[in-house]
Structures are given as structure tokens and as C-alpha cells.
C-alpha positions in Angstrom: 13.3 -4.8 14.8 10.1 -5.2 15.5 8.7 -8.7 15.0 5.0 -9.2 16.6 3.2 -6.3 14.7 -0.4 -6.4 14.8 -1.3 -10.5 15.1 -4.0 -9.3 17.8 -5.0 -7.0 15.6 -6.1 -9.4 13.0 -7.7 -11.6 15.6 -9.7 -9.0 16.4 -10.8 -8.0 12.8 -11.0 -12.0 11.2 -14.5 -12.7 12.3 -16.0 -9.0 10.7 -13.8 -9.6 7.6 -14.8 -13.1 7.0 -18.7 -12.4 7.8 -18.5 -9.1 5.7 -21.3 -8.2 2.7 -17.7 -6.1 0.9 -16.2 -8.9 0.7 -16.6 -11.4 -3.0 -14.9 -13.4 -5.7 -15.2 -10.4 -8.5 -13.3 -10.4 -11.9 -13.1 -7.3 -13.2 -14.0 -6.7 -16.9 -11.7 -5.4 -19.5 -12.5 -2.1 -20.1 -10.4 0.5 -22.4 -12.6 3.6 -21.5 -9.4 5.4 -19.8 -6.9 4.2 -21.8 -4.9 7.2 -23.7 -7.2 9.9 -21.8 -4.2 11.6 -19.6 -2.7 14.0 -22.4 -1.6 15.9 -19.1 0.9 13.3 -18.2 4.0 12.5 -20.8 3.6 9.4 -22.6 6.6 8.0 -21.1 8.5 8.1 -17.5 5.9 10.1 -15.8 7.1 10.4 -11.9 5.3 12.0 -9.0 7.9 11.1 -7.1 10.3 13.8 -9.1 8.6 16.5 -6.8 5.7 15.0 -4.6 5.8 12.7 -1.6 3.3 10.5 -1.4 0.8 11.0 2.1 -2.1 7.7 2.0 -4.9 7.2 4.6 -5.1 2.8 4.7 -8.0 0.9 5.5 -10.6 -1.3 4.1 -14.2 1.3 3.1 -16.0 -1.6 5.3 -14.3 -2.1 8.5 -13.7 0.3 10.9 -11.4 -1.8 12.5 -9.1 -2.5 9.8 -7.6 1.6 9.4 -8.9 4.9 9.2 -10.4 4.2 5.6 -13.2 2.8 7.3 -14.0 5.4 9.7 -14.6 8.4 7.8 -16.6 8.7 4.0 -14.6 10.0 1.3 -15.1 13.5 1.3 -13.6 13.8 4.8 -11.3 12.1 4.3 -9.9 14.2 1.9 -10.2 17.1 3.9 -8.5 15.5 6.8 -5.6 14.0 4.1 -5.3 17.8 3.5 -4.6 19.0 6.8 -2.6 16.8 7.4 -0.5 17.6 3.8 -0.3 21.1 5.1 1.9 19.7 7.8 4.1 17.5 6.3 4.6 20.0 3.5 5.7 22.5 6.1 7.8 20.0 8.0 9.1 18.5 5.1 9.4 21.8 2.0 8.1 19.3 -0.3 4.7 18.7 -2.2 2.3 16.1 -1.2 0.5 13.9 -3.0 -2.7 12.3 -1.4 -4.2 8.7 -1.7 -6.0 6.1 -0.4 -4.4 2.6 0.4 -7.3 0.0 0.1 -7.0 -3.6 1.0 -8.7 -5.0 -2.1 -7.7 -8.6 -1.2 -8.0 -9.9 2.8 -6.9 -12.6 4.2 -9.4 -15.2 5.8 -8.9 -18.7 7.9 -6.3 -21.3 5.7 -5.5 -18.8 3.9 -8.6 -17.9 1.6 -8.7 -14.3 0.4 -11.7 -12.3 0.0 -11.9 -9.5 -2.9 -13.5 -5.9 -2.9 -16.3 -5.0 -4.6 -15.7 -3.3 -7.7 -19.2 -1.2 -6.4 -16.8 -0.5 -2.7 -13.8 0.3 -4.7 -14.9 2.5 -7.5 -15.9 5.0 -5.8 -12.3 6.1 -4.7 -11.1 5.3 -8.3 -13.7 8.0 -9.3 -13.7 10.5 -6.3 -9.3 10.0 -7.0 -9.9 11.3 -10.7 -11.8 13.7 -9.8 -10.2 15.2 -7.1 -6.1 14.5 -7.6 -6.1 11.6 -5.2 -4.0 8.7 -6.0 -5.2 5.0 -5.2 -3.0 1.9 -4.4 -5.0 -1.5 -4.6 -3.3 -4.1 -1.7 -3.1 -7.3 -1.9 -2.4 -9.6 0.9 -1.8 -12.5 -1.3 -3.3 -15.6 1.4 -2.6 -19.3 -0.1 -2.3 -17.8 -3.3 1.1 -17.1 -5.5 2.2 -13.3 -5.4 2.1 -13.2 -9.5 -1.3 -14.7 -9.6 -2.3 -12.1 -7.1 -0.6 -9.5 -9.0 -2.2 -10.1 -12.6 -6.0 -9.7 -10.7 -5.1 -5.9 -10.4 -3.3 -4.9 -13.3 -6.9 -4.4 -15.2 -7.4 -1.3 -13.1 -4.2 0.2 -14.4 -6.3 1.5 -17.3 -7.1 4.2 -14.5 -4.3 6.7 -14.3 -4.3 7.1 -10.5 -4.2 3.7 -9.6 -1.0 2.0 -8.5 -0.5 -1.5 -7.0 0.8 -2.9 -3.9 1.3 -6.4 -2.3 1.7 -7.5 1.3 4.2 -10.6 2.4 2.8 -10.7 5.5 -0.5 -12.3 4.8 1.1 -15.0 2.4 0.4 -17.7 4.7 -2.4 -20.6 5.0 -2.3 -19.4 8.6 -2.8 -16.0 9.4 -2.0 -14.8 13.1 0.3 -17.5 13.8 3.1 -17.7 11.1 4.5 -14.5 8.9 4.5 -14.9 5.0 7.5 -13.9 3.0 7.8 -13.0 -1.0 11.6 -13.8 -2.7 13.4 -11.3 -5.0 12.6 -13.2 -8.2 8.6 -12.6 -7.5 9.0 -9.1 -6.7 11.4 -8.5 -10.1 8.8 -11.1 -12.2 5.9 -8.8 -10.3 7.6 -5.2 -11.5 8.3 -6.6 -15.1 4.9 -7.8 -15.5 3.4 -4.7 -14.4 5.8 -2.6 -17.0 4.7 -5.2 -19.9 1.1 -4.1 -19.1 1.4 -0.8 -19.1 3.1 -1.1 -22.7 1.1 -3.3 -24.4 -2.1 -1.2 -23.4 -1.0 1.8 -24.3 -0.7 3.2 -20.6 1.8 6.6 -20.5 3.4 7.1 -17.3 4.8 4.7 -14.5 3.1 3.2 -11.3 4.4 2.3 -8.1 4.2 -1.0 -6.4 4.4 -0.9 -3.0 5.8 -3.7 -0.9 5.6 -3.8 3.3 8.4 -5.2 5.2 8.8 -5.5 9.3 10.7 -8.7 9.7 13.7 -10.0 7.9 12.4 -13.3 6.8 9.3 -11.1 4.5 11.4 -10.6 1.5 14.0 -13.5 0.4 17.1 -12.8 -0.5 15.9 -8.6 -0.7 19.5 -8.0 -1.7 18.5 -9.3 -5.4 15.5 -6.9 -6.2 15.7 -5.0 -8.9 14.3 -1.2 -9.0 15.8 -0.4 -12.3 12.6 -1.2 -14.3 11.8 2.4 -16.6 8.0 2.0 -16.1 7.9 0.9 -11.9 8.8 2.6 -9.3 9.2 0.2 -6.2 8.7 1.7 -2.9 10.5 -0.6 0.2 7.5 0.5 3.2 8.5 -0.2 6.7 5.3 -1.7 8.6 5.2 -2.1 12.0 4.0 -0.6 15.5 5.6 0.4 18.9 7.4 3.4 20.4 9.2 5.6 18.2 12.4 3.5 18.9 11.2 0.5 17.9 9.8 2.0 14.9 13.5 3.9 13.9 15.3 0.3 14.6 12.7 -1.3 12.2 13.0 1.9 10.0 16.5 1.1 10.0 16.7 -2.4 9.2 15.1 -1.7 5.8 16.9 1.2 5.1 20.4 -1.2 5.3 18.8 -2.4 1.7 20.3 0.2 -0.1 19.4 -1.4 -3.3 15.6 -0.8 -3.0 16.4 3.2 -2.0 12.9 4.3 -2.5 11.2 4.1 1.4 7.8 3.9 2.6 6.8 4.4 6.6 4.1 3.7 7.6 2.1 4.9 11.1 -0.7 3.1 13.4 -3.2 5.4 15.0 -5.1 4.5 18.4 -8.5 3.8 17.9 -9.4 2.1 21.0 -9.9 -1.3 19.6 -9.4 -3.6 22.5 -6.4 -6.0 21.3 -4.8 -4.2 18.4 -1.7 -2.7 18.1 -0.8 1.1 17.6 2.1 3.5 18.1 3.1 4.7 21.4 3.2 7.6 20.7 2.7 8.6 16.8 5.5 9.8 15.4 5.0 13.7 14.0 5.6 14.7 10.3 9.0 16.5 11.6 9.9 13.1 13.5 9.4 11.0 10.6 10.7 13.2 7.9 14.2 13.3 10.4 14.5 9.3 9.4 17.1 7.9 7.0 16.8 7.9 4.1 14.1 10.1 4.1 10.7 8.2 3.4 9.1 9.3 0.2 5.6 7.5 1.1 4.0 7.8 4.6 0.8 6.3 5.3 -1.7 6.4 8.3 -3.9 3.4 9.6 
């Protein structure tokens, strides 16, 4: 299992992130413009999962340290995310679905978090409606209480292509030198509050929420999450560098928690960036579709 992950990483990134012009307290307005606009989608227990895998690009739009998201504007990246489809879908016989995988909320020092722009994350909202692409808002949570960090998302839910995603990792007052952890009653308070949302606002469909998990002590007591909410589907994502080997045995470790059978994998690419962490080598679309259980989400940073 792999257990040091990308702490030089982060040390790297910290002093950008913390200086950065993306990064503000913002509260976002209540807004019902795209509420009851997808007459495409059936009003109840919509799942791209049924047929789709689920390929994301991660990142923050601001930092070209922090993941291919901030490397490349939007357009290419969508033509890259395509390519890339093209292979998976041949590796795999399955459809992909696209998205960006945006770190709306970044740790800083003791903990403090630091919130996107509604003007830097908009734009993929919109580009995602326009284009197919689905978005998934992260959260690394800081000092703060996973449900408090949860309920500062769920107003972009109005928009039918954005699903939600939380990070145990960075629940800590001191990042880069201890490992956060969320317990199974947050994550099954966290999937019922999203599912309450969506139905007292009218939403159709379901959402995912996406929770990463490289270390054993990240999710408390894991054997008590639920996944049977109707409205949420909770994807389990394996996050974590090395070799391929180290990677399977992490792989593996999650896949043991058979009650959270929907998996997520997730893949580090080599920017050069001296003191962070990547895979040795990257794992190909055949490779990773051979794990087991099969992942249903794969993203790249």
C-alpha cells in the first residue's frame, strides 16, 4: 500500500497556492436558472454509469503544478480527453464519458482553505454544458468539517453536469506532515445530504461523489458506508503514485471494501516538477482496465 503519496508534491505547490490571485472566500448565489432544463435526462435515477466510464483530466485552471488542468486551456483539453477516450474505449469496449476534476477548495498552512473563483470555475461549467463534459468540484476539506465543506458545493448542483467530490487527505491543520481521515457516518450524512438536495430543488437525475483513498487510516471504519442511497452514486478512487506494483497493491487494498463496489483509479503524469511525485511508469488503458474490480472512473493529473 502505498503510504507517502505526493507530500513533496504539495511542498512544492504550497507557496504558489497560497500567493495565488484564483484563490478567495466566494459564496455562491442561489440561482434556479438550470433547474428543470434537462428534459433529455429522466426525472429520476438517471446513471451514466449504466453504459459510460467516466475518463477526468484533474488539476487546478491556475497552477501548473497542481495537474494537467493547469497546463492546457479548455479546448485542448478536450481534444486531448478525446484521444485519449478513443483508447480506453478500444481497450476497454465501453463508452467514455469526459470531465474535468477541479480542486475548488485547497488546502493552505494550519489548515485554511482557499476557494475558486466562481469567474475560474465557470467557465468549465459552461464549456461542460456545452460540449458533453462532466465536472466534479473537489474539496480538500482543511480545518474544516467534511459536511460543512460539502453544503458550499451543493448550490452548483442546479447545473446538470456537475458532481461533487471530497478529499480525506487534506483534512488536517497540518498539511505535508500528518494524513486526514473522514469516518463512515460523514460520508453516509455527506451522500444523504446531497440526495435531500437534489429533491427538494427539483434536480432529475443522480450525482456522484467521489471520495480518494491511499491509506487505511483515510476513511474510518470504511466497512459502514453506505452506497445504497437512490439519488448518489459513490465512487471509492484509489490515489496514489509509484510503479505499477505499488499502484495494483494500493488498487487492491480498496478493492477488499466490497461494500463501496463502485472504483475510481487514479494516474500521476511526469511533468518534471522537481520534488513531486509521479508514476513510474504510467499505467496504459489496457493495464488499468485489467485491475479488479474493474475501475469505472480513471482520472489523470
Amino acid at each position: 500500500m502505498i503510504n507517502k503519496k505526493r507530500f513533496l508534491f504539495f511542498a512544492v505547490l504550497l507557496p504558489f497556492i497560497f500567493c495565488s490571485a484564483s484563490q478567495e472566500n466566494y459564496t455562491l448565489a442561489p440561482d434556479t436558472e438550470y433547474i428543470n432544463t434537462t428534459e433529455n435526462l429522466p426525472e429520476f435515477q438517471f446513471s451514466i454509469l449504466s453504459d459510460h466510464d467516466v475518463l477526468a483530466y484533474y488539476g487546478h485552471p491556475s497552477s501548473r503544478n497542481m495537474g494537467i488542468l493547469g497546463r492546457y486551456p479548455i479546448e485542448e483539453l478536450d481534444k486531448m480527453l478525446t484521444s485519449l477516450a478513443a483508447e480506453y474505449e478500444t481497450a476497454g469496449g465501453r463508452k467514455i464519458q469526459k470531465a474535468f476534476y477541479l480542486i475548488y477548495g485547497t488546502v493552505w498552512p494550519e489548515g485554511e482553505i482557499g476557494i475558486m473563483r466562481d469567474s475560474v470555475l465557470m467557465p468549465y461549467i459552461e464549456y461542460g454544458l456545452e460540449n458533453n463534459i462532466l465536472v466534479f468540484i473537489d474539496h480538500q476539506i482543511g480545518r474544516y468539517d467534511p459536511i460543512t465543506s460539502l453544503r458550499r458545493l451543493l448550490p452548483y448542483l442546479r447545473y446538470p453536469n456537475v458532481h461533487l467530490a471530497l478529499d480525506p487527505e487534506w483534512r488536517t491543520t497540518k498539511p505535508m506532515t500528518e494524513i486526514g481521515y473522514v469516518t463512515a457516518e460523514e460520508l453516509n450524512l455527506a451522500q444523504q445530504i446531497i440526495q435531500d438536495y437534489l429533491i427538494q430543488n427539483n434536480l432529475p437525475g443522480e450525482r456522484m461523489l467521489v471520495i480518494h483513498q491511499f491509506n487505511s487510516i483515510m476513511i474510518r471504519n470504511r466497512e459502514n458506508v453506505r452506497t445504497d442511497f437512490e439519488r448518489v452514486r459513490f465512487i471509492h478512487c484509489m490515489d496514489g503514485i509509484g510503479t505499477p506494483s505499488m499502484k495494483r497493491d494500493t488498487y487492491a487494498f480498496n478493492a477488499r471494501a466490497e461494500n463501496m463496489p463502485l472504483k475510481g483509479f487514479k494516474l500521476f503524469y511526469n511533468f518534471e516538477i522537481p520534488g513531486a511525485g509521479f508514476d513510474r511508469p504510467i499505467m496504459t488503458p489496457s493495464e488499468v482496465y485489467a485491475l479488479n474490480p474493474r475501475p469505472v472512473m480513471i482520472m489523470y493529473q
